[in-house]
C-alpha positions as CSV (number, residue, x, y, z in Angstrom):
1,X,-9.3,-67.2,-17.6
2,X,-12.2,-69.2,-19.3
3,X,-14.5,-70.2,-16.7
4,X,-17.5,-72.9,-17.0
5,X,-20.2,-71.5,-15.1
6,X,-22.2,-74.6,-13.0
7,X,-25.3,-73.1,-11.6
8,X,-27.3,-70.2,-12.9
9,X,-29.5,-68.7,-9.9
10,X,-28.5,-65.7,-8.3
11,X,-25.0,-66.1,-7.5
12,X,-23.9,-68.0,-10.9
13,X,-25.9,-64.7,-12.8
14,X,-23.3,-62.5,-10.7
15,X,-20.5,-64.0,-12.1
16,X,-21.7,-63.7,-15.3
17,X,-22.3,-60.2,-14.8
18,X,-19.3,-59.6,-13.6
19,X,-16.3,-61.7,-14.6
20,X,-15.9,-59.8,-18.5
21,X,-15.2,-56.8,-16.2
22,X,-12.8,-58.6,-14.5
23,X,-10.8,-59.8,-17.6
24,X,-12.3,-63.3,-18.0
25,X,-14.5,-65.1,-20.2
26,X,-17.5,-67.7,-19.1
27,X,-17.0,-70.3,-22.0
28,X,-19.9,-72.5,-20.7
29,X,-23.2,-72.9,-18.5
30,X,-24.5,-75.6,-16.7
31,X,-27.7,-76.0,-14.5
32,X,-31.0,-78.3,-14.3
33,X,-31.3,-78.1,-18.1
34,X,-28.5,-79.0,-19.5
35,X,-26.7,-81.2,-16.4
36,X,-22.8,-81.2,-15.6
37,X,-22.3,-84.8,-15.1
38,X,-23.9,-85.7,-18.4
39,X,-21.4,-83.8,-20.1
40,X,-18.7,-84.6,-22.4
41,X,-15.6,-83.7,-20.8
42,X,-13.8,-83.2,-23.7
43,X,-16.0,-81.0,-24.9
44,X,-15.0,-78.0,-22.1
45,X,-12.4,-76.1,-22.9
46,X,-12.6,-74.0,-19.3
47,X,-9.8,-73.4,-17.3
48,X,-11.9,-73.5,-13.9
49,X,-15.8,-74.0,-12.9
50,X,-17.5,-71.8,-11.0
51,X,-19.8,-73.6,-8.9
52,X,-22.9,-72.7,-6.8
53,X,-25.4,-75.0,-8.0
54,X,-27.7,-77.3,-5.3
55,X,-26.6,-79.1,-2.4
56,X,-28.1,-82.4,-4.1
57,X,-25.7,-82.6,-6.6
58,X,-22.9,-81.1,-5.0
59,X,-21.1,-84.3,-4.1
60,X,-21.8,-85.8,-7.7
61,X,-20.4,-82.3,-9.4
62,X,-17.2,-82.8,-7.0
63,X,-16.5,-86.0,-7.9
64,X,-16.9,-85.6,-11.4
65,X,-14.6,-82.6,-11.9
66,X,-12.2,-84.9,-9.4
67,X,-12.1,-87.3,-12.0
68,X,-12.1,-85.2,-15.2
69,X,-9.6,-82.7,-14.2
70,X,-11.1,-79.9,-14.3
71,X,-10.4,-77.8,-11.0
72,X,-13.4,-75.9,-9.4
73,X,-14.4,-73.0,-7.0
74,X,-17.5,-74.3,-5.3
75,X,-19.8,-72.3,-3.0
76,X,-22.5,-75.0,-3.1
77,X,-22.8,-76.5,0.6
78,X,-24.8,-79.0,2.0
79,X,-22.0,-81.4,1.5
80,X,-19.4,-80.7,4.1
81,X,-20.2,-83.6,6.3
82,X,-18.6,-85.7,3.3
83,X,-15.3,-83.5,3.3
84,X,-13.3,-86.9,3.9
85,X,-14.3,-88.2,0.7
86,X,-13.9,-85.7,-1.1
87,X,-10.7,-85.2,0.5
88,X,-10.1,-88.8,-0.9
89,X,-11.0,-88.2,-4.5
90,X,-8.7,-84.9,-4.7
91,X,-5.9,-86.4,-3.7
92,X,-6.4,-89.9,-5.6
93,X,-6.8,-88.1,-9.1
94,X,-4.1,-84.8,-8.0
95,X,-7.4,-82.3,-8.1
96,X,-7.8,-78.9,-7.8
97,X,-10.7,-77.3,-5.9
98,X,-11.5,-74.8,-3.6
99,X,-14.8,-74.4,-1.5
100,X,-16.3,-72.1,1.3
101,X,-19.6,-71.4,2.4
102,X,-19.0,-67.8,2.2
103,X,-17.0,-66.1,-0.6
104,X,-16.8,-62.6,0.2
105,X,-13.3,-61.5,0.7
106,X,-14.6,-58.9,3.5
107,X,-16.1,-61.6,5.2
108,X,-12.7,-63.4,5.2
109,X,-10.9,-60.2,6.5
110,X,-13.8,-59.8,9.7
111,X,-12.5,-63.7,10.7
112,X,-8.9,-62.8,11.1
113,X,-9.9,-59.7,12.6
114,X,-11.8,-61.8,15.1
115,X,-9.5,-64.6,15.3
116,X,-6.7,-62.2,15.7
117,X,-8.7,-59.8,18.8
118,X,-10.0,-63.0,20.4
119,X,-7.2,-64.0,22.4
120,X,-6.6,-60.5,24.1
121,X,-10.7,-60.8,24.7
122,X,-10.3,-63.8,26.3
123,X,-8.2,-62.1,29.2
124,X,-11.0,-59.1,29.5
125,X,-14.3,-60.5,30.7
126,X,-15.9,-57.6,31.5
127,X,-16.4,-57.5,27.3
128,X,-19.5,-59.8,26.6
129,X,-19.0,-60.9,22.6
130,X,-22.3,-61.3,20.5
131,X,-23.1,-61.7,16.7
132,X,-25.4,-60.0,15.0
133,X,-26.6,-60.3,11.2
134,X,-29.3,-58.9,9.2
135,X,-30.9,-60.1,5.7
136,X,-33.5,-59.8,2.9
137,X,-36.9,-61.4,3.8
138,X,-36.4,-63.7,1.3
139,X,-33.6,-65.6,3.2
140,X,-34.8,-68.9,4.4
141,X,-32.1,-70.0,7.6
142,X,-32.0,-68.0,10.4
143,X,-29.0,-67.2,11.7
144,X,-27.0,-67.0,8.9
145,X,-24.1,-69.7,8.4
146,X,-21.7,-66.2,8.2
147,X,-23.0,-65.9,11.7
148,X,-22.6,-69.2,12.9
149,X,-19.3,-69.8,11.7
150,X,-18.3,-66.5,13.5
151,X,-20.1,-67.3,16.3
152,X,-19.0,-70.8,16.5
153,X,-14.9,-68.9,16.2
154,X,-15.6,-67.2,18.8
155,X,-16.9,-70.2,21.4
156,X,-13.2,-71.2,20.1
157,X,-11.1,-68.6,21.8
158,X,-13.5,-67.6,24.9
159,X,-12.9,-70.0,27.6
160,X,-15.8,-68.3,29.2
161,X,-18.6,-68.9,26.3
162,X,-19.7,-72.5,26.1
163,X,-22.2,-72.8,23.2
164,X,-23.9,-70.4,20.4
165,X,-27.6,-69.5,21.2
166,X,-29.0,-68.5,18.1
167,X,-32.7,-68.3,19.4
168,X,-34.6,-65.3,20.7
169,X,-34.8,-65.2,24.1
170,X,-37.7,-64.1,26.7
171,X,-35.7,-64.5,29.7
172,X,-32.4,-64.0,31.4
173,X,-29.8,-65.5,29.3
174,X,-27.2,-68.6,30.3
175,X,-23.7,-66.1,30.6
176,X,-22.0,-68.6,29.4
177,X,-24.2,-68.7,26.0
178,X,-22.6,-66.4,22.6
179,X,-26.0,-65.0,21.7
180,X,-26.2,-64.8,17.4
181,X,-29.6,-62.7,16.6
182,X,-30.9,-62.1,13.5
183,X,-32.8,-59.6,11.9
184,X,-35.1,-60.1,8.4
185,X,-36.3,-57.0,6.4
186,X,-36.4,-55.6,3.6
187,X,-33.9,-56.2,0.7
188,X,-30.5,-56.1,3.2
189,X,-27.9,-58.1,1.5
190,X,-26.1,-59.5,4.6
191,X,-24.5,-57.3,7.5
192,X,-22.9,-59.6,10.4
193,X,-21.4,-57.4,13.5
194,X,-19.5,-59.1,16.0
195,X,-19.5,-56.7,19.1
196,X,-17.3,-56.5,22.4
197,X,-19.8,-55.0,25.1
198,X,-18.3,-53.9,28.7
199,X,-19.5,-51.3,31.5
200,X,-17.3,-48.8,29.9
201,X,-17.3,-49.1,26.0
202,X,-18.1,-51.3,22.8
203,X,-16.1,-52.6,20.6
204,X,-17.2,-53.4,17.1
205,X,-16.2,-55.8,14.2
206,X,-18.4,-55.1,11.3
207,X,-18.8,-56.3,7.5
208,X,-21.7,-55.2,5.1
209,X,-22.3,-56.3,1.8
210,X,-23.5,-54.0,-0.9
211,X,-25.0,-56.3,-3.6
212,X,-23.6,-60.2,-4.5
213,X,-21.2,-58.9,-6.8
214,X,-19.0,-58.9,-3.6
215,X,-19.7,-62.6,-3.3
216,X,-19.0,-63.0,-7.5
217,X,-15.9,-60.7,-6.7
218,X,-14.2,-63.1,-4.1
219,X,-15.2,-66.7,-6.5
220,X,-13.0,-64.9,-8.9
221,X,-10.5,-64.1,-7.3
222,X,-10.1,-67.4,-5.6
223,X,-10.8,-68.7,-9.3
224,X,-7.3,-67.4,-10.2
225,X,-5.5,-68.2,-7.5
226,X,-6.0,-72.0,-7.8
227,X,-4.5,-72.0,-11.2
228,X,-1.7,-74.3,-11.7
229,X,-2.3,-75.7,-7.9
230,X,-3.8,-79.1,-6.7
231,X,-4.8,-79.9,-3.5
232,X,-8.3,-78.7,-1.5
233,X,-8.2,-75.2,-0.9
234,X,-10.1,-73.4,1.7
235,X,-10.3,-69.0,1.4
236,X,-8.2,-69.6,4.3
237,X,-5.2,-70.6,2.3
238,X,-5.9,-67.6,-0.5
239,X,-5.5,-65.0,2.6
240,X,-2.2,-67.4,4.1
241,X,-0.5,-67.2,0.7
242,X,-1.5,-63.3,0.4
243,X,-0.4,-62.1,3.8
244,X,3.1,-64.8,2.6
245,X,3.4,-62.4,-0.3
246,X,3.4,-59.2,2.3
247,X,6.2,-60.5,4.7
């Protein structure tokens, strides 16, 4: 697989590093210097983008590969609240693209295990659910979106949990509040527990990440997967098809 590589920070340097293990090839780079949109797009010979670039040109990156036909991984956000739209332009031009704010495969597995344990929960409220994540000092939102989204899945499926409360708190807290605390230090690079806490025992959903190659690891994989597909793709529907494959 050739990929064109669309944002060079952090993320976009892991994918470097680490699709060549993985069999493929990163053909071209794009970032502030040398911009997507101005591109030729005859000129890219990639089979798929790789994108994690800035939320200010997400929308104008999405629309351009919409309309030039070239599909794309994205893991930019900042854009969702124009998902209709975008929606629009994928199915006007038969795209192919696949986004999440999260790309880490174990990530992916902790929701179903949630989604999956929530509904026996739901019958047992002596278990209290919480989130908890922990990152580097150099993250700047607090909680993470990993943690929101999971706290936010669980608000689904407990009729007795209301809203997420992702502040600190100094006194008694609302029962029907899903506390999601946070923890900065040091160099962590993102642990999120979701915990089941009654009189009698705990019960513990956890994922930890060891570097962002986990993160590269699951863009790649998703990257092969939406060969020869069109449509807008969610990890959700990489897991469906690969559980499909199972049964």
């Amino acid at each position: 697989m050739q990929i064109a590589l669309v944002g060079t920070g952090q993320m976009g340097q892991a994918v470097d590093a680490l699709a060549e293990s993985q069999g493929h090839q990163v053909v071209d780079r794009f970032d502030g210097d040398r911009p997507l949109v101005s591109t030729d797009p005859d000129h890219i010979t990639a089979d798929v983008a790789i994108d994690f670039s800035l939320p200010k040109v997400a929308l104008d990156h999405l629309r351009w590969y919409c309309e030039n036909g070239l599909p794309a991984v994205v893991g930019t956000t900042g854009w969702y609240d124009d998902l209709p739209r975008v929606r629009n332009w994928v199915e006007e031009n038969g795209a192919s693209v696949l986004y999440a704010p999260n790309f880490s495969i174990g990530v992916a597995v902790l929701r179903r295990a949630v989604q999956s344990v929530g509904p026996l929960l739901n019958r047992l409220p002596d278990y209290d659910a919480f989130v908890h994540e922990m990152h580097h000092t150099k993250k700047v939102d607090s909680p993470s979106g990993t943690a929101q989204m999971l706290g936010e899945l669980l608000i689904e499926q407990l009729d007795r949990k209301t809203h997420v409360d992702g502040e600190a708190q100094h006194d008694q807290i609302d029962a029907s509040a899903l506390h999601v605390s946070s923890t900065r230090a040091g160099s962590v690079f993102g642990e999120h527990t979701v915990g089941f806490d009654s009189p009698y025992d705990r019960i513990s959903l956890e994922h930890r990440a060891k570097s962002r190659h986990g993160f590269a690891f699951g863009a790649l994989q998703a990257a092969d997967w939406l060969q020869g597909r069109s449509g807008l793709f969610t990890l959700d529907d990489v897991l469906d098809d690969w559980i499909g494959e199972l049964n």
